[in-house]
VOVO-973977 format. One record per residue (C-alpha): residue number from 1; x, y, z. Coordinates in Angstrom, 2 decimals. Layout:
% VOVO-973977
   resi         u         v         w
    NUM         X         Y         Z
...
% end
This chain:
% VOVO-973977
   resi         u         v         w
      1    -44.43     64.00    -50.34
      2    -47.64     65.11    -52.33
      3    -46.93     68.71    -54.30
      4    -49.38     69.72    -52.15
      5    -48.58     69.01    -48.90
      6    -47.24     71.91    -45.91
      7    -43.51     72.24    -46.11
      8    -43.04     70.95    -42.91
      9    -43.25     67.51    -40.76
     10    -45.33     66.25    -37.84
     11    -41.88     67.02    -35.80
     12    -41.55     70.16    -36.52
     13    -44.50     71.18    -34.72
     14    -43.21     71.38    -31.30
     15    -40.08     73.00    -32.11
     16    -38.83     76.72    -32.45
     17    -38.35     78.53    -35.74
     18    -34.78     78.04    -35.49
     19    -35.56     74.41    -34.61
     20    -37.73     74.17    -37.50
     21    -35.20     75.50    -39.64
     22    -32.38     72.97    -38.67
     23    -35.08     70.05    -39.21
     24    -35.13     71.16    -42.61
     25    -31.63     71.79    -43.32
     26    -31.07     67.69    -41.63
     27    -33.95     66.53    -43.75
     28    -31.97     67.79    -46.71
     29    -28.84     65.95    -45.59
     30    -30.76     62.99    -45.21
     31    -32.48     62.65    -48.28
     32    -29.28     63.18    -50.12
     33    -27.25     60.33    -48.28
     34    -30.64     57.85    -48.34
     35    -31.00     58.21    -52.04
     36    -27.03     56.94    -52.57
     37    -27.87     54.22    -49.63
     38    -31.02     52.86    -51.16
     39    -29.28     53.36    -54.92
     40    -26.73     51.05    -53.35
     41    -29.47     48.87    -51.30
     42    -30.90     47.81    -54.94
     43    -33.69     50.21    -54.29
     44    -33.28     52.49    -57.60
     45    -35.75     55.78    -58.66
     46    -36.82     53.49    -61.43
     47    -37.78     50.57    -60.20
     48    -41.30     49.64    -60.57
     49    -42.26     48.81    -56.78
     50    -41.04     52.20    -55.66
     51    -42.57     54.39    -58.54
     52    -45.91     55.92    -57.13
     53    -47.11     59.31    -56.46
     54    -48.06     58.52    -52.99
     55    -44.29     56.76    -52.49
     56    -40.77     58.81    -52.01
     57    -38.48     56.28    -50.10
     58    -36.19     58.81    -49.68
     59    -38.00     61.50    -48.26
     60    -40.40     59.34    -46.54
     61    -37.27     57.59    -44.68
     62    -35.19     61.10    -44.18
     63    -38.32     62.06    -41.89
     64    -38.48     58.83    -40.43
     65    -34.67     58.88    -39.27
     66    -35.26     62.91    -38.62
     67    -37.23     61.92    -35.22
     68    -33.42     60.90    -34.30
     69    -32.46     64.59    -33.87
     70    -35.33     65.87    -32.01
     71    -33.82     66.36    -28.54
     72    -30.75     68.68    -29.54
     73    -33.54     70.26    -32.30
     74    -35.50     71.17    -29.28
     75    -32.69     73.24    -28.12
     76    -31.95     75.22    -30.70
     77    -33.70     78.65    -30.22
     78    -31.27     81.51    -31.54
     79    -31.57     81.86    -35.06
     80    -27.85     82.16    -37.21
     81    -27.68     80.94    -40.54
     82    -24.48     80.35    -41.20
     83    -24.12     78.45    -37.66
     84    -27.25     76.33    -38.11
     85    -25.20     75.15    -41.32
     86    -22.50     74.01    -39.39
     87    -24.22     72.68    -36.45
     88    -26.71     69.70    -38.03
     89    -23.40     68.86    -40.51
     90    -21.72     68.43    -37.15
     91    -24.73     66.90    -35.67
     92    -25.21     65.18    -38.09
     93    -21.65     63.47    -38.88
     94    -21.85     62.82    -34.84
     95    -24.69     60.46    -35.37
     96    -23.70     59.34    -38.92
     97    -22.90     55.60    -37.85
     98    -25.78     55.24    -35.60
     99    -28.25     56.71    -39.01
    100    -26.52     53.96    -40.87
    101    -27.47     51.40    -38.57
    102    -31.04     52.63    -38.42
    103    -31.04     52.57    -42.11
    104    -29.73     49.48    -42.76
    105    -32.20     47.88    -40.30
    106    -35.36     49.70    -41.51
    107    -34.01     48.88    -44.99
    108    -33.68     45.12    -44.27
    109    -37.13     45.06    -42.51
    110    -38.89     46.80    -45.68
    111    -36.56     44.13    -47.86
    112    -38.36     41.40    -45.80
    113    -41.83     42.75    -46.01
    114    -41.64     42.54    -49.94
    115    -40.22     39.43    -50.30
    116    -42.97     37.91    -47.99
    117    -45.96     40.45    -50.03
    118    -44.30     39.19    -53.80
% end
């Protein structure tokens, strides 16, 4: 994401404050677990392909995968820290195996696209 850029995501639009603010705390988690996954994909920070201004697999993909959470986002309208916290770990432990999946095949599809671009 350009330096630049609003602090929030296309998503986040339609959703509550409290919504808003459990997008963010998941986008968190899922940058965090995407740049171990892609460290162990082969995709390092400093490989050449990936280093860009414009380019943050990471983040790019944690907003990508985010869209995954927008129905129980949408519900959440009564603001509590400490709660919210709690809730998208929960959340997002609940759909950790299905985020893998969804990783693995965006991961493989990006994999191919270079191979067939190189």
């Amino acid at each position: 994401m350009k330096a630049n850029a609003p602090n929030h995501f296309p998503i986040t639009l339609n959703l509550s404050a409290e919504g808003q603010y459990r997008a963010n705390l998941l986008v968190g988690l899922l940058h965090s677990e995407l740049l171990v996954l892609l460290s162990e994909s082969g995709f390092c920070s400093d490989d050449e392909a990936l280093l860009s201004t414009e380019l943050d697999l990471a983040a790019d993909l944690s907003k990508l995968l985010l869209w995954d959470f927008y129905p129980p986002l949408l519900e959440a309208d009564k603001p509590d820290n400490e709660k919210a916290m709690v809730a998208m770990a929960v959340l997002y432990q609940q759909r950790e195996d299905r985020l893998y999946l969804l990783f693995r095949s965006t991961i493989s599809k990006l994999q191919q696209f270079l191979l067939a671009v190189s």
